[in-house]
Backbone bond lengths (Angstrom), bond angles and torsions (degrees), N, CA, C in turn:
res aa  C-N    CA-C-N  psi(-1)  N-CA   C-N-CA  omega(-1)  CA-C   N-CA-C  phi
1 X - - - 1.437 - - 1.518 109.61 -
2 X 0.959 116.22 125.25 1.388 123.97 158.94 1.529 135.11 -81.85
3 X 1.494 111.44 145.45 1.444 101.13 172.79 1.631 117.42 -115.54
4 X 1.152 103.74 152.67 1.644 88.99 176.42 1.562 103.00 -113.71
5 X 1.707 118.04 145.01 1.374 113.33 -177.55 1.447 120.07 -55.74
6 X 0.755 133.53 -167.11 1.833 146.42 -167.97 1.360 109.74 -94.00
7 X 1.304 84.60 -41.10 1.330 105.21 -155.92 2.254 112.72 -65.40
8 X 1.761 87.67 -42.28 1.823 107.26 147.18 1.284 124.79 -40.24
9 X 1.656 122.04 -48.61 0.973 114.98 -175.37 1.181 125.95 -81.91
10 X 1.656 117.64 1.30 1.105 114.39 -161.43 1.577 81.13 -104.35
11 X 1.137 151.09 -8.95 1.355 153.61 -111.72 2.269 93.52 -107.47
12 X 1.473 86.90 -50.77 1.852 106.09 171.96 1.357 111.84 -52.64
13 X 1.258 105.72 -45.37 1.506 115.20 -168.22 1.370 120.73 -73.72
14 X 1.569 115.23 -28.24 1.540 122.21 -174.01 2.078 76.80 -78.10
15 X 1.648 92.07 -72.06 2.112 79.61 -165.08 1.170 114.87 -11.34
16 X 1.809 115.47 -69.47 1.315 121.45 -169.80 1.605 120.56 -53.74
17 X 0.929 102.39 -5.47 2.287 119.13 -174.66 1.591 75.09 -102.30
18 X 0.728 124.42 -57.97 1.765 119.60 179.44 1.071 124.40 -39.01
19 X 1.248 134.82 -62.75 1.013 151.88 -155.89 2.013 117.24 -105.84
20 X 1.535 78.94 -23.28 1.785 73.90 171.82 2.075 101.90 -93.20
21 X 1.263 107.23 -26.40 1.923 118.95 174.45 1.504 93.77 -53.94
22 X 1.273 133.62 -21.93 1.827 115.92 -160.90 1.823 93.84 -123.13
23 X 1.328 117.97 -15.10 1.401 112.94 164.08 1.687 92.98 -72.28
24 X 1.124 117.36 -82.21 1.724 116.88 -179.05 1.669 107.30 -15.41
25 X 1.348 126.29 -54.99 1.065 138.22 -177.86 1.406 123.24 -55.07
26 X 1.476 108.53 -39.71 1.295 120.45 -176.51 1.610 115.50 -98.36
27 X 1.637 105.67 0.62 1.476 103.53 -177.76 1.715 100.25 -103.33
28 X 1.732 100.15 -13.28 1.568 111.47 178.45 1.712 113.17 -62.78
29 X 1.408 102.98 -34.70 1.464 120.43 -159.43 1.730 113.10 -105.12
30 X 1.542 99.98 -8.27 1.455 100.92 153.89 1.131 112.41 -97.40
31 X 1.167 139.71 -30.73 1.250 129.64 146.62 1.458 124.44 -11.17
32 X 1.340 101.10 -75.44 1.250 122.03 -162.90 1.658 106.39 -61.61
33 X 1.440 127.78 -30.16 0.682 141.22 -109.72 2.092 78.48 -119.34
34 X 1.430 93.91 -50.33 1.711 118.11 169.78 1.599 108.45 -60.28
35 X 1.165 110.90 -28.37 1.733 113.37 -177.02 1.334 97.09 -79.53
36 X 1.211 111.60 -72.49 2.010 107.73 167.45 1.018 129.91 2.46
37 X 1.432 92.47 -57.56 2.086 105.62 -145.47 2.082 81.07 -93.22
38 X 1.413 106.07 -38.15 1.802 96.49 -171.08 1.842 101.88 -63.74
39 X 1.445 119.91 -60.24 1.673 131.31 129.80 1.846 88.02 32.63
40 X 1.511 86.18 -96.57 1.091 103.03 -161.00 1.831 130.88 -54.11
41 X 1.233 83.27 -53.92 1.796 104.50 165.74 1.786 96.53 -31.88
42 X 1.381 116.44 -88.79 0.653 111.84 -167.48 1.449 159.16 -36.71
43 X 1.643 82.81 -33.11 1.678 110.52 162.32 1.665 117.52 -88.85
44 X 1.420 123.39 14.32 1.160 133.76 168.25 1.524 98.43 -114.42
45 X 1.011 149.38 -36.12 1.344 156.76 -170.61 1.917 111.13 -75.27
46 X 1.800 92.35 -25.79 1.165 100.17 -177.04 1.712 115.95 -98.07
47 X 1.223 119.40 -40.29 1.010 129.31 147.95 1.824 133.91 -48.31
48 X 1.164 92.58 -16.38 1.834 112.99 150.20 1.096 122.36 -69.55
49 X 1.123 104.66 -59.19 1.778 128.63 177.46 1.243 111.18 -46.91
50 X 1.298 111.23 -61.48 1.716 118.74 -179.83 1.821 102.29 -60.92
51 X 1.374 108.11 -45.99 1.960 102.59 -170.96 1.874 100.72 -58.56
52 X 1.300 101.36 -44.39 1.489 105.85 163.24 1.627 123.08 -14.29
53 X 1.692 92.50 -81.70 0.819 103.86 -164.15 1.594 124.41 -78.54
54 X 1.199 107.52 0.77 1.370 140.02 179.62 1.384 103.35 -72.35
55 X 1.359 105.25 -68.95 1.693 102.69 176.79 0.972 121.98 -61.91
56 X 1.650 121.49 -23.90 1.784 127.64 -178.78 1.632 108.37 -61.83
57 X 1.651 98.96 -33.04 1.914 99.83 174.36 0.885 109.69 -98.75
58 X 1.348 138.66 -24.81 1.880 115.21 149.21 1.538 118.14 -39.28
59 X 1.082 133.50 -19.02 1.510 117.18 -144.45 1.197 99.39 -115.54
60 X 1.790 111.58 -34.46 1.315 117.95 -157.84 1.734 93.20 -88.91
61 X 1.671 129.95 -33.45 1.260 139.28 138.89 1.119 132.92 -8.71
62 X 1.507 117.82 -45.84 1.382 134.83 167.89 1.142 121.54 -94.99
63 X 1.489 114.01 -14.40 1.802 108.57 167.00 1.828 106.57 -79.67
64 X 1.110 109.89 -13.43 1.456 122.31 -173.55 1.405 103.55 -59.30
């Protein structure tokens, strides 16, 4: 019979602390990544809005 040290068995267990710490990590940073891009939308959507409305008082300005 053989034994294997302790020290082996613990060897799976750090990987698996490994490997589930950089999934956590990588589900943190798509996240983040989704906040950005909405982030972003928004402040392009808004800056539309305003050119919008920019031209709506040029126009209505000149029918004056």
């Amino acid at each position: 019979m053989t034994t294997r040290p302790s020290r082996s068995l613990a060897v799976p267990d750090l990987i698996h602390d490994l490997v589930n710490d950089r999934i956590q990590t990588l589900h943190r940073e798509a996240e983040e990544a989704r906040l950005i891009l909405r982030v972003t939308r928004v402040q392009r959507a808004r800056r539309e809005v305003k050119r919008a409305n920019d031209r709506l008082r040029q126009a209505l300005s000149r029918q004056i």
